[in-house]
C-alpha positions as a Python dict, from the first residue, in 0.01 Angstrom:
ca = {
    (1, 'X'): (0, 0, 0),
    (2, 'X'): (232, 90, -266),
    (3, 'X'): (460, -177, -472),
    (4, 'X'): (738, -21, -324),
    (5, 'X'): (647, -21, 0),
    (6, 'X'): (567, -381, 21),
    (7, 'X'): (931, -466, -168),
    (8, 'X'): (1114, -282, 128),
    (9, 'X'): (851, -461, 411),
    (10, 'X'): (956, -775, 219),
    (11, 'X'): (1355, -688, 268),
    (12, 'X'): (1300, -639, 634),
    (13, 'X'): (1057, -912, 703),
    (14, 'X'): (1395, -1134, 514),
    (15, 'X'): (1671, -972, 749),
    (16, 'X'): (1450, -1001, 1080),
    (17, 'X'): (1382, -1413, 958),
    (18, 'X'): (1757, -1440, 921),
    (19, 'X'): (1862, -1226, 1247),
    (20, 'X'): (1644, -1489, 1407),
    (21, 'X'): (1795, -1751, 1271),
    (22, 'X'): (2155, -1645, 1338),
    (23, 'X'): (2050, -1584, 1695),
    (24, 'X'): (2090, -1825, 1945),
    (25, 'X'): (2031, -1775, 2306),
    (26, 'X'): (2270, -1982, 2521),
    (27, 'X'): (2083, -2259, 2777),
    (28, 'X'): (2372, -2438, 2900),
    (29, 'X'): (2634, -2323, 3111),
    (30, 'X'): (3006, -2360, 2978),
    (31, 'X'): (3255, -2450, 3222),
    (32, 'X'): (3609, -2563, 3228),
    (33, 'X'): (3859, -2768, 3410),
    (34, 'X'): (4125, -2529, 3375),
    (35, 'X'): (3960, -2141, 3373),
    (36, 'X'): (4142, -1792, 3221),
    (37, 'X'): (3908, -1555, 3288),
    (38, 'X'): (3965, -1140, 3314),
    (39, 'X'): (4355, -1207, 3371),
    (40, 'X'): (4656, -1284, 3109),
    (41, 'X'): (4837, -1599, 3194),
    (42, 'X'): (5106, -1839, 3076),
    (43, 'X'): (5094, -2221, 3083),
    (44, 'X'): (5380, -2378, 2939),
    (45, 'X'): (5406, -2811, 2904),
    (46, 'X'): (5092, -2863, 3053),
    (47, 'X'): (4853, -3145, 3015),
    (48, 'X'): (4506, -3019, 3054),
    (49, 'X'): (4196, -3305, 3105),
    (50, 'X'): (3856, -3267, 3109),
    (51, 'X'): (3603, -3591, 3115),
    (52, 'X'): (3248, -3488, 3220),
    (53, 'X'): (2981, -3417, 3026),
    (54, 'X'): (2973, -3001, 2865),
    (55, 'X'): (3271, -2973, 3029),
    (56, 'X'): (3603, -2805, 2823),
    (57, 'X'): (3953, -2890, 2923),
    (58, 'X'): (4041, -2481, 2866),
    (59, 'X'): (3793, -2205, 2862),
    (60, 'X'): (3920, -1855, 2801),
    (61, 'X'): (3664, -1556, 2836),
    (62, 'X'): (3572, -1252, 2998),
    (63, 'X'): (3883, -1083, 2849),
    (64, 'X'): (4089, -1352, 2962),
    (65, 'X'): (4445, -1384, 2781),
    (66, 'X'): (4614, -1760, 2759),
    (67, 'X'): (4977, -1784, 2625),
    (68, 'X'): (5025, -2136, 2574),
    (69, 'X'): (5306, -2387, 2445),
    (70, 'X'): (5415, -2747, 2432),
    (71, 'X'): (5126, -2890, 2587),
    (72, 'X'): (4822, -3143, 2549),
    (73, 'X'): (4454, -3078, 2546),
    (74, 'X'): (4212, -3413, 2567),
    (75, 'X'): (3867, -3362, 2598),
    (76, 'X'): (3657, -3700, 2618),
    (77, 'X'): (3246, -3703, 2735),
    (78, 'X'): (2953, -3551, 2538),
    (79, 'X'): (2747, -3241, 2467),
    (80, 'X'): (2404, -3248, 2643),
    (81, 'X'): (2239, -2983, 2438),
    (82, 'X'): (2332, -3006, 2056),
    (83, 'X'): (2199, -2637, 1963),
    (84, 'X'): (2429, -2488, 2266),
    (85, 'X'): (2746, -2673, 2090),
    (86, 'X'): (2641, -2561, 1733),
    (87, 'X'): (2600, -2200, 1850),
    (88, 'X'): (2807, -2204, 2134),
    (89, 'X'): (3131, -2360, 2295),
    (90, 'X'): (3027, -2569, 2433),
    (91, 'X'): (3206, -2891, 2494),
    (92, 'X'): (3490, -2794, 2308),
    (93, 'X'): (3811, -2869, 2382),
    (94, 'X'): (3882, -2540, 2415),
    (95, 'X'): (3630, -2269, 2461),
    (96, 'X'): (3744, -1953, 2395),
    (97, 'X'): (3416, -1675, 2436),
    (98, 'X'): (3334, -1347, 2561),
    (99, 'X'): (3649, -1147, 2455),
    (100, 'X'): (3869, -1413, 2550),
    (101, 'X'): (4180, -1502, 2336),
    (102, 'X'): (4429, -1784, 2315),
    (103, 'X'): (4755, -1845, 2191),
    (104, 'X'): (4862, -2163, 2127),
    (105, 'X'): (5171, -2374, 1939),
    (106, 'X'): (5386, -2675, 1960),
    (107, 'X'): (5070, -2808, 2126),
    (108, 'X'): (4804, -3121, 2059),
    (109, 'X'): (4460, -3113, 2076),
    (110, 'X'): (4220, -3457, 2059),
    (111, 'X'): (3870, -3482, 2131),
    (112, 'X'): (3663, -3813, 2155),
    (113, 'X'): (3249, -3796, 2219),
    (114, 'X'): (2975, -3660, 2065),
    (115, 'X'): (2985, -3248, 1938),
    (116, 'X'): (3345, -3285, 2130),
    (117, 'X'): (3496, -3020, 1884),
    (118, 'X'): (3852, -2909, 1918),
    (119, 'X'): (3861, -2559, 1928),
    (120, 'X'): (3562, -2317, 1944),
    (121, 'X'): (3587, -1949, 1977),
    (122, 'X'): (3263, -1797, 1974),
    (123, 'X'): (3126, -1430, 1952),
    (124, 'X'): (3253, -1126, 1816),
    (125, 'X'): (3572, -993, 1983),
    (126, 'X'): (3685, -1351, 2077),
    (127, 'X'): (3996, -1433, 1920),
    (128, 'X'): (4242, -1764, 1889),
    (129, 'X'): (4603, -1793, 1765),
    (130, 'X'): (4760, -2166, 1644),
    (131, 'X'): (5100, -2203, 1519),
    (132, 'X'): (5231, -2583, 1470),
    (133, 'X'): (4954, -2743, 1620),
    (134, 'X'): (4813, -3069, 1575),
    (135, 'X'): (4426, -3185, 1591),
    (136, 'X'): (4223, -3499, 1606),
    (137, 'X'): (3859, -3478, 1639),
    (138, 'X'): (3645, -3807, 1698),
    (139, 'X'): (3289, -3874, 1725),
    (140, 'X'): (2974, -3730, 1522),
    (141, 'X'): (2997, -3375, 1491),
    (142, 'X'): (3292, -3293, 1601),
    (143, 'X'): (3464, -3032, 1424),
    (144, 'X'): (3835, -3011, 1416),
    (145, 'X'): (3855, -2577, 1424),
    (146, 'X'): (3521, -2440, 1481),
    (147, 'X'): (3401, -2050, 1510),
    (148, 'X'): (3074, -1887, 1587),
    (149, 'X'): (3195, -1536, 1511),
    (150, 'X'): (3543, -1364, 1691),
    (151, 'X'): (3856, -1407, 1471),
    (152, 'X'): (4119, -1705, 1420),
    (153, 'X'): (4481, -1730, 1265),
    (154, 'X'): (4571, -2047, 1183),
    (155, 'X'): (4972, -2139, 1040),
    (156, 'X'): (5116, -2502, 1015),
    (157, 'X'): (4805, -2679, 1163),
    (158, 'X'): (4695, -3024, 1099),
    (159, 'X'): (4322, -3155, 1151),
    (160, 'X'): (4244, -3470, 1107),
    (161, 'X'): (3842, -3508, 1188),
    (162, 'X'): (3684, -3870, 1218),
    (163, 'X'): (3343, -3769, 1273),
    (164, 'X'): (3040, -3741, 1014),
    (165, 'X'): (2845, -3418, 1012),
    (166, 'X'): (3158, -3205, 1121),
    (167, 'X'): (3444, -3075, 920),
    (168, 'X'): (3859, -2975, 994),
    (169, 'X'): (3779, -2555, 964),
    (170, 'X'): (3432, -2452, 984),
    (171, 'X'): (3245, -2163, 1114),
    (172, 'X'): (2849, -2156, 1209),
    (173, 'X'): (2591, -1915, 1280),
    (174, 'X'): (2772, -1589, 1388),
    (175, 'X'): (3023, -1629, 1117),
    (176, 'X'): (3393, -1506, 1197),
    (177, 'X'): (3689, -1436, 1023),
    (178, 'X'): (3923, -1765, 1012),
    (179, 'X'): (4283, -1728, 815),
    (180, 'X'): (4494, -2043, 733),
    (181, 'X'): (4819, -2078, 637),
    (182, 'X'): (5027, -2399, 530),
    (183, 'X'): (4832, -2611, 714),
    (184, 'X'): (4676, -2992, 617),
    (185, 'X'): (4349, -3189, 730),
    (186, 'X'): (4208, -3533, 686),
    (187, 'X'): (3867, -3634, 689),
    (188, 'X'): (3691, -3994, 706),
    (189, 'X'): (3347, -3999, 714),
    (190, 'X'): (3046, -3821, 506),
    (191, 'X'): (2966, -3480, 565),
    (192, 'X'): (3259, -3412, 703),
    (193, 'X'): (3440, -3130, 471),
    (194, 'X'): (3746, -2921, 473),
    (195, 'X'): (3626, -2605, 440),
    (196, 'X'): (3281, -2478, 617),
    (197, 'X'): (3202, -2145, 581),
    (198, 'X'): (2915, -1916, 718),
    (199, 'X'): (3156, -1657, 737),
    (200, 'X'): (3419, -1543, 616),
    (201, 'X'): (3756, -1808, 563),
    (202, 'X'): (4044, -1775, 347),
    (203, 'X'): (4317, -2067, 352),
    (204, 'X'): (4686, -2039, 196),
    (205, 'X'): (4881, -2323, 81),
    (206, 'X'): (4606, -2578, 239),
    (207, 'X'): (4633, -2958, 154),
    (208, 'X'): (4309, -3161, 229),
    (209, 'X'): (4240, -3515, 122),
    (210, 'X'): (3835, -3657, 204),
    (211, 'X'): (3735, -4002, 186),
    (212, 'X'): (3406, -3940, 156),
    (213, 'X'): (3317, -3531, 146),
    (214, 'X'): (3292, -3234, -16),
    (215, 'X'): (3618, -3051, -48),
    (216, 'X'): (3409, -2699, 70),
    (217, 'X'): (3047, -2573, 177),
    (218, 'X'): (2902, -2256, 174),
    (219, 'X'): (2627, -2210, 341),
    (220, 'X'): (2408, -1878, 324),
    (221, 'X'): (2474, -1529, 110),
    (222, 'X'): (2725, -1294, 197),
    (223, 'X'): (2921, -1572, 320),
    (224, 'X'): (3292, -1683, 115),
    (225, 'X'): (3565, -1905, 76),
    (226, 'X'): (3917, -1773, -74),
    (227, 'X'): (4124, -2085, -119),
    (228, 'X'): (4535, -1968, -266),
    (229, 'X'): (4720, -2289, -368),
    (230, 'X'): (4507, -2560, -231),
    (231, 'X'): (4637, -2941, -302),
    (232, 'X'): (4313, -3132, -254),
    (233, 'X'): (4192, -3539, -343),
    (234, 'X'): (3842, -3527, -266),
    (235, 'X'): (3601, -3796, -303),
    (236, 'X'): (3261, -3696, -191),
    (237, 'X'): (2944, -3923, -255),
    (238, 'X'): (2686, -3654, -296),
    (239, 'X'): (2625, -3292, -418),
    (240, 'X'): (2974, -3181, -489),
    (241, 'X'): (3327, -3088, -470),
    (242, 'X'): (3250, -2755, -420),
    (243, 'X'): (2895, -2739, -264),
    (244, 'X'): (2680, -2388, -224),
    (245, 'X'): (2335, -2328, -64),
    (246, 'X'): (2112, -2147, 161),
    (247, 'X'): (1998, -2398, 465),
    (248, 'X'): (1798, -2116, 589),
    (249, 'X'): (1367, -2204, 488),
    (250, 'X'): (1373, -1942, 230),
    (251, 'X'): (1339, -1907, -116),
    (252, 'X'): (1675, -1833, -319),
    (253, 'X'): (1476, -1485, -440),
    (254, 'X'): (1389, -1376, -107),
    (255, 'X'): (1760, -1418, 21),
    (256, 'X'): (1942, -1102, -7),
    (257, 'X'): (2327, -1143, -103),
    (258, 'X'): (2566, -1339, -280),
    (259, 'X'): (2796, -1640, -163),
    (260, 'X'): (3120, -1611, -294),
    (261, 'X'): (3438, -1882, -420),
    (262, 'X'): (3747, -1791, -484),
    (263, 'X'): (3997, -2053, -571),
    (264, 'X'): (4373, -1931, -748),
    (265, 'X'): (4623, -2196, -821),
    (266, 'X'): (4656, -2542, -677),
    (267, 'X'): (4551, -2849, -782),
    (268, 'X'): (4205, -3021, -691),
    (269, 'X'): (4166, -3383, -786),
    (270, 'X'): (3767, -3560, -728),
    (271, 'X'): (3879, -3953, -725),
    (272, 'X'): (3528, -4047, -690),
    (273, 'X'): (3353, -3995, -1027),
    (274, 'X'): (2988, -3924, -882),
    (275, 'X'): (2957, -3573, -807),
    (276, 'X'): (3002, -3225, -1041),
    (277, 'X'): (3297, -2968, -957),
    (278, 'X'): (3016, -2699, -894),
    (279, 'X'): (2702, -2750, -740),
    (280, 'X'): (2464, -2472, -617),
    (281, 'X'): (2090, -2526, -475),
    (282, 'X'): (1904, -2268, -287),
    (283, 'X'): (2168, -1969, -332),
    (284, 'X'): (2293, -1670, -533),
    (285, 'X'): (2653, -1766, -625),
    (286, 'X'): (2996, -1632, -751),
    (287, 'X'): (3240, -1863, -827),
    (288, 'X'): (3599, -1762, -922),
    (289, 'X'): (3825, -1975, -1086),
    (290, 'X'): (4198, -1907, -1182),
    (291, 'X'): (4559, -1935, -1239),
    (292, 'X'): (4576, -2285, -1387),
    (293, 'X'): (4432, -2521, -1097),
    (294, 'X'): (4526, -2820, -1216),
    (295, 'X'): (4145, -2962, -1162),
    (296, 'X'): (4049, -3307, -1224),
    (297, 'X'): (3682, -3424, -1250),
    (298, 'X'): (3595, -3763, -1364),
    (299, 'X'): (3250, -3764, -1372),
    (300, 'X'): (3241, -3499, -1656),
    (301, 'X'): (3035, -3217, -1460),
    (302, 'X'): (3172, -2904, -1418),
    (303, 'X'): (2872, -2720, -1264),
    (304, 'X'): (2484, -2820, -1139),
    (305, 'X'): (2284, -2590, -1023),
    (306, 'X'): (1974, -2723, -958),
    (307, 'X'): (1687, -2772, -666),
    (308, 'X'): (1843, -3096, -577),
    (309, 'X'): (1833, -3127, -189),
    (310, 'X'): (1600, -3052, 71),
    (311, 'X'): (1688, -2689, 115),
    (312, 'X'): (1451, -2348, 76),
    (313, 'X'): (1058, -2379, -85),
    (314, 'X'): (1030, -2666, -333),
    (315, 'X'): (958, -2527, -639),
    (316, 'X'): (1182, -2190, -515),
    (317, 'X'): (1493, -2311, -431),
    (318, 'X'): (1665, -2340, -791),
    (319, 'X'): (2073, -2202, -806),
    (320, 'X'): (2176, -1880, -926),
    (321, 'X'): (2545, -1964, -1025),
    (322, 'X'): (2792, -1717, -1178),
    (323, 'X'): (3106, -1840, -1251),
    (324, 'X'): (3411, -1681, -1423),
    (325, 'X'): (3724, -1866, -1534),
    (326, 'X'): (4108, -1610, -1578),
    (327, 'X'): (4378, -1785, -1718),
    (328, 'X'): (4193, -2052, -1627),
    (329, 'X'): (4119, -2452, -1831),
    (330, 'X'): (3785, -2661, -1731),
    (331, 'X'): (3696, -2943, -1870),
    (332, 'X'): (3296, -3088, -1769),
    (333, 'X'): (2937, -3017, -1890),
    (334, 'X'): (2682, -2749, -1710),
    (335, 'X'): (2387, -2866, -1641),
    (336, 'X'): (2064, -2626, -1509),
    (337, 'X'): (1730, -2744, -1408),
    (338, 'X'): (1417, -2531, -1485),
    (339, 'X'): (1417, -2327, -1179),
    (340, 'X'): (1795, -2245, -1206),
    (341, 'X'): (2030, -2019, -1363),
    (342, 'X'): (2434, -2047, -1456),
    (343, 'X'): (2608, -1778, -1592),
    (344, 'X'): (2975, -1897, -1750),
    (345, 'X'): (3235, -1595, -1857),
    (346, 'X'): (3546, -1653, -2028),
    (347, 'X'): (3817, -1365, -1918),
    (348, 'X'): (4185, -1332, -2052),
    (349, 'X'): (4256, -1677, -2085),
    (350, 'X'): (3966, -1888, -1920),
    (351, 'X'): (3845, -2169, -2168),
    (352, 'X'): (3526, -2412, -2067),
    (353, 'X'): (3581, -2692, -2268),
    (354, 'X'): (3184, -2866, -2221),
    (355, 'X'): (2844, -2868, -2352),
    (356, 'X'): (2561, -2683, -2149),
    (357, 'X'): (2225, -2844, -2122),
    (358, 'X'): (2301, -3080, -2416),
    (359, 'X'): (1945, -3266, -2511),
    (360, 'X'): (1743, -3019, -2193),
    (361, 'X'): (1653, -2705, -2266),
    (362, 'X'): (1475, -2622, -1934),
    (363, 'X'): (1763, -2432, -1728),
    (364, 'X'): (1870, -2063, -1813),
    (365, 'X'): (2211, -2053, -1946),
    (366, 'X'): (2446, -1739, -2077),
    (367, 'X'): (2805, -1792, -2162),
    (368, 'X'): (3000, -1462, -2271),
    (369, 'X'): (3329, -1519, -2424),
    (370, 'X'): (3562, -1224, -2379),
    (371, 'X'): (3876, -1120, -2524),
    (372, 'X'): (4151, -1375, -2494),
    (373, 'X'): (3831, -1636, -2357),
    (374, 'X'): (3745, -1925, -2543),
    (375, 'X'): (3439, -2217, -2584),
    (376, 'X'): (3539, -2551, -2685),
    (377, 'X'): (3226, -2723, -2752),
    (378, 'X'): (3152, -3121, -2706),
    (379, 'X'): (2778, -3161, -2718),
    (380, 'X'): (2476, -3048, -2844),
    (381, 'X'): (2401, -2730, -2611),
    (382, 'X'): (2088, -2531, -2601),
    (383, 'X'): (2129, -2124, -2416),
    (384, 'X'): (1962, -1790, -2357),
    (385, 'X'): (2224, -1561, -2376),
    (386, 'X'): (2535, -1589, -2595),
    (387, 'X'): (2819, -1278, -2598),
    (388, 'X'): (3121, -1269, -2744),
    (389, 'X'): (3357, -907, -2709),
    (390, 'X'): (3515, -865, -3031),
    (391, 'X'): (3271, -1036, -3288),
    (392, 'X'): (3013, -807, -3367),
    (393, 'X'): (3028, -577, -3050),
    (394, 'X'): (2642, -668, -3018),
    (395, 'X'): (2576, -466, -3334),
    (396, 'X'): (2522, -728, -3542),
    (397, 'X'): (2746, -719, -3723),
    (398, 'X'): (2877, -1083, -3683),
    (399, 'X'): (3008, -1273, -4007),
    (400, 'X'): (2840, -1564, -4173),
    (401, 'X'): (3120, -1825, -4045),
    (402, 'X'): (3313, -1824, -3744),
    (403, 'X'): (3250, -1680, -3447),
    (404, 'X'): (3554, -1579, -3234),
    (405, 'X'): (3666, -1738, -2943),
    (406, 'X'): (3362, -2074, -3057),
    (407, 'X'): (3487, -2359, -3167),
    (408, 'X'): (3280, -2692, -3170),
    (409, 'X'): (3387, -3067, -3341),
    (410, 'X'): (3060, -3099, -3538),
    (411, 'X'): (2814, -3003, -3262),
    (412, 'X'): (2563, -2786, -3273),
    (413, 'X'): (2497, -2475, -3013),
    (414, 'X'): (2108, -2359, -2991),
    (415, 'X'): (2032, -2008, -2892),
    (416, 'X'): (1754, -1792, -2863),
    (417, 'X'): (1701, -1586, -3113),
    (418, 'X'): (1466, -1319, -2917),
    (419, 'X'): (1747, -1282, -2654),
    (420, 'X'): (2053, -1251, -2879),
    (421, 'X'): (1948, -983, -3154),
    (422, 'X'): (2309, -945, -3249),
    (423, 'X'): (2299, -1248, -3392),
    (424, 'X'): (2000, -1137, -3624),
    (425, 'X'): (1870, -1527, -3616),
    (426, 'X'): (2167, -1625, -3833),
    (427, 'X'): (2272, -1971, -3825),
    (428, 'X'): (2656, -1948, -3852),
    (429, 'X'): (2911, -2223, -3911),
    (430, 'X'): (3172, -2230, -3617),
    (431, 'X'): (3572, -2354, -3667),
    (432, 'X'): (3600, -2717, -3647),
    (433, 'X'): (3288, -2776, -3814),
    (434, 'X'): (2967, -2744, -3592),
    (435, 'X'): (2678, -2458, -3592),
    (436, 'X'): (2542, -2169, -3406),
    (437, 'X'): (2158, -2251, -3482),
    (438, 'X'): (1842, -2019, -3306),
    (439, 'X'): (1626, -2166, -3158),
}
């Protein structure tokens, strides 16, 4: 068998493993107090009630069309089958599946039990509409806004989730499309985010405050977050801000894809001091970063990428993080561990103000520094790859002092020497007084 053909047996073996695991077949039926099924209706200041067990207050399927307004949802009493809720929708609030689709505003939605989420529309070609709606979610796992593929358009909703393990807009296994607009959520409890994405979920003008969570997750490749003016106070007491990783039992190699952040604007404050900005385990990640987010981050970590949780093949599941800062300040270290890689550019206006792996040289690092990017360096740091557009052009032709767009107080910036042949194994003096050593 030829090398090739056991790479592309390898790709599909990978896609089958995570068809399967995206795949859920339902066990428990959904029902609903209140059912909208193959018909379009209207049901205007309404309470709707539903206490039992599985049971939603309002489920909307079979091509089903709800038009709903100034009215209250409660759902109290537990899920009986945990996988059914986490795939399904079931004991939601309100279950909107098989083609169904609701619109709702000037409404209120609480939940109180166990996996008593909200909102759930689940498979493609669902659909759900809130404007001016409010949310309260109690009891572990249950999510404030939750998909399992289908679409949702969110504008001028507020979440507020006390549950652990659960989060105010979060999609699962069958991804989705979810689009927010000015709307605000409140978390309490661990593990319990803003933002959880296996899909696909942009959010406009979003304020978020956690007392104890991440800010966002994303969990699996080809999966992203698109955040446009966020106004966040996070205080999470593990992993990160901003966390990324593959839960699937892979290795990060063997997981075809890329996760991807984008955040533009805002301001995102971590009150906590424990956790990094960044941190990636398990995954193959893009980060974006730009506009002048006013970012805050007190412990002094920008980005970790590292095998630090229980995710993928021990030994396998390092981060792969990319991230690229436009008009963009940061101020916090990188760190890599030995089975990880970050890659930092500087683009028209992005400046990293850190050290990299100061005192550990295990991790791969590269850090280019393009036109109009800049390095302000505060620690010993040790990389692999160092570019900079404009000094030398990788012919090297660098100069003996300065290196454009480097500037370090004193410290001193290790490179390899095999890797970075433009720099001809020169040890350069950099403005403000430090040195660009090899290795």
């Amino acid at each position: 068998m030829t090398p090739l053909l056991l790479h592309s047996l390898s790709i599909l073996l990978t896609l089958l493993i995570t068809h399967l695991q995206h795949t859920h077949a339902q066990t428990t039926n959904i029902t609903g107090a209140t059912t909208i099924s193959s018909a379009a209706k209207s049901l205007n200041h309404t309470t709707f009630y539903a206490s039992h067990n599985d049971e939603s207050a309002l489920l909307i399927q079979d091509t089903g069309h709800l038009t709903c307004t100034h009215s209250q949802i409660i759902k109290t009493g537990n899920t009986t089958n945990k996988d059914d809720s986490n795939f399904s929708a079931l004991n939601a609030a309100i279950a909107v599946q098989r083609n169904g689709t609701l619109s709702l505003s000037h409404s209120f939605i609480y939940t109180s039990g166990y996996f008593a989420t909200a909102i759930k529309v689940y498979e493609s070609g669902s659909s759900a509409y809130l404007s001016d709606v409010a949310i309260a979610a109690s009891g572990s796992m249950s999510h404030g806004v939750y998909m399992a593929g289908g679409y949702m358009h969110l504008s001028d909703v507020s979440v507020t989730v006390d549950a652990n393990y659960a989060g105010c807009y979060s999609t699962d296994k069958g991804g989705g499309v979810m689009e927010i607009y000015h709307s605000s959520c409140f978390t309490l409890q661990d593990h319990a985010v803003i933002v959880y994405s296996t899909g696909d979920i942009t959010a406009t003008s979003l304020t978020g405050t956690t007392l104890q969570s991440p800010a966002g997750t994303i969990d699996g490749a080809n999966n992203s977050i698109t955040l446009l003016n966020p106004t966040f106070t996070i205080a999470p007491t593990t992993w990160g801000v901003f966390q990324i990783f593959n839960s699937a039992n892979t290795t990060n190699a063997s997981a075809p894809g890329t996760a991807t952040l984008h955040i533009s604007g805002g301001t995102i404050s971590e009150t906590r001091g424990l956790c990094p900005f960044l941190f990636t385990a398990n995954a193959n990640s893009e980060i974006h970063l730009s506009n002048n987010i006013d970012i805050s981050i007190p412990s002094g970590i920008f980005l970790n990428a590292s095998a630090d949780y229980e995710w993928g093949v021990e030994g396998e599941n390092g981060g792969i993080a990319s991230v690229t800062l436009r008009n963009q300040s940061v101020k916090g270290d990188v760190y890599v561990d030995d089975i990880s890689i970050a890659r930092v550019r500087l683009e028209d206006g992005g400046e990293f103000v850190g050290a990299v792996n100061g005192g550990d040289r295990r991790g791969r690092v590269e850090v280019r520094v393009g036109r109009g990017g800049v390095w302000n360096v505060t620690g010993m740091s040790f990389l692999d790859v160092l570019e900079v557009e404009g000094d030398g052009d990788g012919e090297g032709e660098g100069v003996e002092e300065g290196i454009e767009g480097l500037f370090s107080k004193g410290f001193t910036v290790y490179y390899n020497g095999v890797a970075n042949e433009w720099l001809n194994n020169r040890t350069i003096t950099l403005d403000g007084g430090g040195v660009l050593r090899p290795t």
